[in-house]
C-alpha positions as a printed NumPy array, in Angstrom:
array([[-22.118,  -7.005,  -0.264],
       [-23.042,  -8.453,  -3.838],
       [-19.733,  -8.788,  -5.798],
       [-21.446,  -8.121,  -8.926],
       [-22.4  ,  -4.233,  -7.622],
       [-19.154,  -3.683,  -7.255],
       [-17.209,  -1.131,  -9.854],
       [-13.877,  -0.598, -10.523],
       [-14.768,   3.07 ,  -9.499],
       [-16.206,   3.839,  -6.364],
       [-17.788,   7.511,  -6.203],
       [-19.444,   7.2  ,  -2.776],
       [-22.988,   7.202,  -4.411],
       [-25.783,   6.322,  -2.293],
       [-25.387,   2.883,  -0.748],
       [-21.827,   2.695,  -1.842],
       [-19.934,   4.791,   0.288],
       [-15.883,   3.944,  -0.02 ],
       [-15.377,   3.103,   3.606],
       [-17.717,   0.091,   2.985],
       [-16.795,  -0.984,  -0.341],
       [-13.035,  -1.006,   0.91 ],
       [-13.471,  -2.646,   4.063],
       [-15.143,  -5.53 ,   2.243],
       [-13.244,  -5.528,  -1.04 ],
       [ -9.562,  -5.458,   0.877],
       [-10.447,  -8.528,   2.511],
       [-10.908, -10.534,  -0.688],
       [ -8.319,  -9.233,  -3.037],
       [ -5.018, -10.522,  -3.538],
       [ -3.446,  -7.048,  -4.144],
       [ -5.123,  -3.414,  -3.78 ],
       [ -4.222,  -0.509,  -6.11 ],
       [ -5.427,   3.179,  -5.742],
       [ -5.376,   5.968,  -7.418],
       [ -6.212,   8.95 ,  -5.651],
       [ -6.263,  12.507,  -5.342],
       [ -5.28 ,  12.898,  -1.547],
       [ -4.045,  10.91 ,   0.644],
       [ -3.831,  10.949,   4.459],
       [ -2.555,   8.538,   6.631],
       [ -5.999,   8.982,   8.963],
       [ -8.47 ,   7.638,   6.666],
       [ -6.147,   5.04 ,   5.762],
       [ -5.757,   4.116,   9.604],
       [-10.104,   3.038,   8.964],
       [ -9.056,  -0.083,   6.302],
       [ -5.63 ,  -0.735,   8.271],
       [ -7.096,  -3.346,  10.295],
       [ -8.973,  -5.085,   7.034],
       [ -6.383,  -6.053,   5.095],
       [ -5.183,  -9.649,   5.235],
       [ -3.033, -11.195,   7.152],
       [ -0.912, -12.743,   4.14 ],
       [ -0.488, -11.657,   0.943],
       [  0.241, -13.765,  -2.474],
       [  1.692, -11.172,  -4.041],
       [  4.152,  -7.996,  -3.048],
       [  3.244,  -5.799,  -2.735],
       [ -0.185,  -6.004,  -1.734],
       [ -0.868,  -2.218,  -1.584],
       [  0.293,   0.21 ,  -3.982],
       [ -1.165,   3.799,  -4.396],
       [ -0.709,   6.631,  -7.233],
       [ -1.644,   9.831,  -5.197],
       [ -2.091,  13.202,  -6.03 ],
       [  0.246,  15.85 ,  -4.513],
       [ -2.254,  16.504,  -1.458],
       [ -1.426,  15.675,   1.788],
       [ -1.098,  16.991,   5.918],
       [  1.914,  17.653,   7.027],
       [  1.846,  14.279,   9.274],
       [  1.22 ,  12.317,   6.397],
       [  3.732,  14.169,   4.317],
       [  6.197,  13.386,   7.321],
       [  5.264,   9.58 ,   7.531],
       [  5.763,   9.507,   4.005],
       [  9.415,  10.99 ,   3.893],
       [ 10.304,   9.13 ,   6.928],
       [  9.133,   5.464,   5.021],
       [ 10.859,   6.628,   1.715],
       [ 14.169,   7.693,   3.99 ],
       [ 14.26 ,   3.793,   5.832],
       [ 13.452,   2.332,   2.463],
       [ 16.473,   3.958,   0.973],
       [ 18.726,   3.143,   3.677],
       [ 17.716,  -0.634,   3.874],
       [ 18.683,  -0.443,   0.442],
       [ 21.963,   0.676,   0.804],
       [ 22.532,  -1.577,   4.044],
       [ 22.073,  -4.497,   1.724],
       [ 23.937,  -3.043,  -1.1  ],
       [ 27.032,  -2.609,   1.649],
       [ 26.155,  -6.597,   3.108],
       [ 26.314,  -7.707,  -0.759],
       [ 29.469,  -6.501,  -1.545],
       [ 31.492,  -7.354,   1.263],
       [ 30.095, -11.046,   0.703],
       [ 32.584, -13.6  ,  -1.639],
       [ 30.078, -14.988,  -3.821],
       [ 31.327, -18.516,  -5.13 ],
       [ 30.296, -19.779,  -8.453],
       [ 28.124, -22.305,  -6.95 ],
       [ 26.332, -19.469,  -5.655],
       [ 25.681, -17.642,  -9.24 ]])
């Protein structure tokens, strides 16, 4: 795909369908931010296997969605947030029980 043909909106005109644009853009980028309507974790699971296998920066994928979802998606969502939250807090509990010495500051 020419580089130069490529927007910084894709509206799945002719010859620029998404799914393609993605597939080949993901590969090359260093990070990938959306903003979207809808999200659902099935047309996500079409790009999964494009993205690369190291990333500069983190995190590589970041997404502003709109409030539209499946139920499955919803639930994959809440259940990512949940483990998030609690590997936060296991580190928080880790930290504190740690003696930090001033070497270490």
């Amino acid at each position: 795909m020419d580089d130069t043909l490529a927007p910084n909106i894709i509206d799945n005109s002719p010859n620029r369908e998404l799914i393609n644009v993605l597939k080949d853009q993901i590969k090359k980028s260093k990070e990938s931010k959306f903003a979207i309507g809808y999200f659902f974790l099935s047309g996500f699971s079409l790009v999964r296997e494009d993205f690369p296998d190291s990333y500069e920066n983190l995190p590589f994928l970041k997404i502003v969605m709109g409030n539209e979802t499946t139920y499955p998606t919803k639930e994959e969502l809440v259940a990512g947030y949940n483990l998030r939250e609690l590997f936060k807090q296991r580190m928080i509990e880790d930290l504190q029980k740690r003696e930090i010495g001033e070497d270490q500051i």
